[in-house]
C-alpha positions, 0 to 999 in steps of 0.5 A, a space after each residue: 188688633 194692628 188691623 182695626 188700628 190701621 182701620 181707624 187710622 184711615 177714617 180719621 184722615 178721611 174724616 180730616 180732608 173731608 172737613 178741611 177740604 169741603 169748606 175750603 172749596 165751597 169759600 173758593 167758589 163762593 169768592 168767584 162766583 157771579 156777584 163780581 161785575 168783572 168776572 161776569 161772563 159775556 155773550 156776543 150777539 150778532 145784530 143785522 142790518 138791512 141793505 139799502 134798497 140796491 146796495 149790499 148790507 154792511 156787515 154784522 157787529 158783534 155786541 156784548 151783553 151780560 147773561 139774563 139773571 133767571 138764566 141758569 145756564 147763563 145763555 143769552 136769548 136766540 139772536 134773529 138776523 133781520 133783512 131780506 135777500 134776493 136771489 141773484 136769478 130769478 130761476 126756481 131750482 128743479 129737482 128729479 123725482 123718479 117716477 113711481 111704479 103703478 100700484 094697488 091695495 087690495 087683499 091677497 090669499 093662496 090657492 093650490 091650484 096654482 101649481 108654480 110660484 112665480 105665477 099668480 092670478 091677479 085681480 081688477 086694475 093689474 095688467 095681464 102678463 106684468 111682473 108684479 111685487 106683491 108686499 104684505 102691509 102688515 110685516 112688509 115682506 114682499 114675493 114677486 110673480 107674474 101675472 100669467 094665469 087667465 081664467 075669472 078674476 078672483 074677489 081678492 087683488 091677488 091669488 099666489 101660490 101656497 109656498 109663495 104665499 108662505 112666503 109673505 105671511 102664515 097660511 092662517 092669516 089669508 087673506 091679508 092686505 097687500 100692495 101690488 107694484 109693477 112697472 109700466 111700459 
């Protein structure tokens, strides 16, 4: 009985604060909201000026205006600086772009004849001998071998080992579209 005594006690207090606190501080905020001119917030807004044709501009001068009423968030619109400028020299910058290793789309498949992984047989436009990376475009993984086995060119760009194949994607897949990048001399 003590307990469900304690139990209504509790929720009356709650009940109290509740409805005194409520209206109390919906009247406090209502008081100085924006209707009042002189609390209104203000925002700067930086206005340009062109300089003269020869000369240096002045500098910027900040102005205050109230926010737009339909602003909910009291934000003022974007401010845009108006003018041009010249660069002192007339030199346009050069940026370094190191230069790309050849490359080759094309299809690659798996041959058991080719008995050691770090060799492949390679098909038009890949140079005889050359260290190639061969990444499969559907996971990007990639191998690396050397193009080392003569003999016909294949149909596909590239035929690898089966382990080195397996490397890059599942047998059953074969043949799947690959690029070749080597390094030129």
């Amino acid at each position: 009985m003590a307990q469900d005594f304690a139990q209504r006690r509790r929720v009356a207090v709650a009940l109290a604060i509740t409805v005194i606190a409520a209206p109390t501080a919906f009247l406090l905020n209502r008081s100085s909201g924006d209707d009042d001119p002189a609390t209104a917030a203000t925002v700067a807004t930086l206005v340009g000026t062109v300089a003269p044709a020869g000369g240096t501009a002045s500098p910027a001068v900040p102005q205050t205006e109230s926010p737009n009423e339909t602003d909910p968030l009291g934000t003022s619109a974007a401010g845009y600086l108006s003018g041009t400028t010249v660069p002192a020299d007339a030199v346009s910058a050069q940026i370094a772009v190191p230069r790309l290793p050849e490359s080759v789309k094309g299809m690659a498949t798996f041959s058991s004849s080719i008995d050691s992984t770090l060799r492949c047989r390679t098909g038009e436009g890949v140079p005889f001998n050359a260290t190639i990376t061969v990444t499969n475009l559907d996971n990007s993984r990639s191998v690396q071998c050397v193009s080392s086995i003569g003999g016909e060119r294949p149909e596909e760009t590239v035929v690898l080992a089966t382990e080195t194949f397996a490397q890059i994607a599942d047998l059953t897949d074969a043949p799947v579209p690959v690029q070749i990048t080597w390094a030129s001399n």
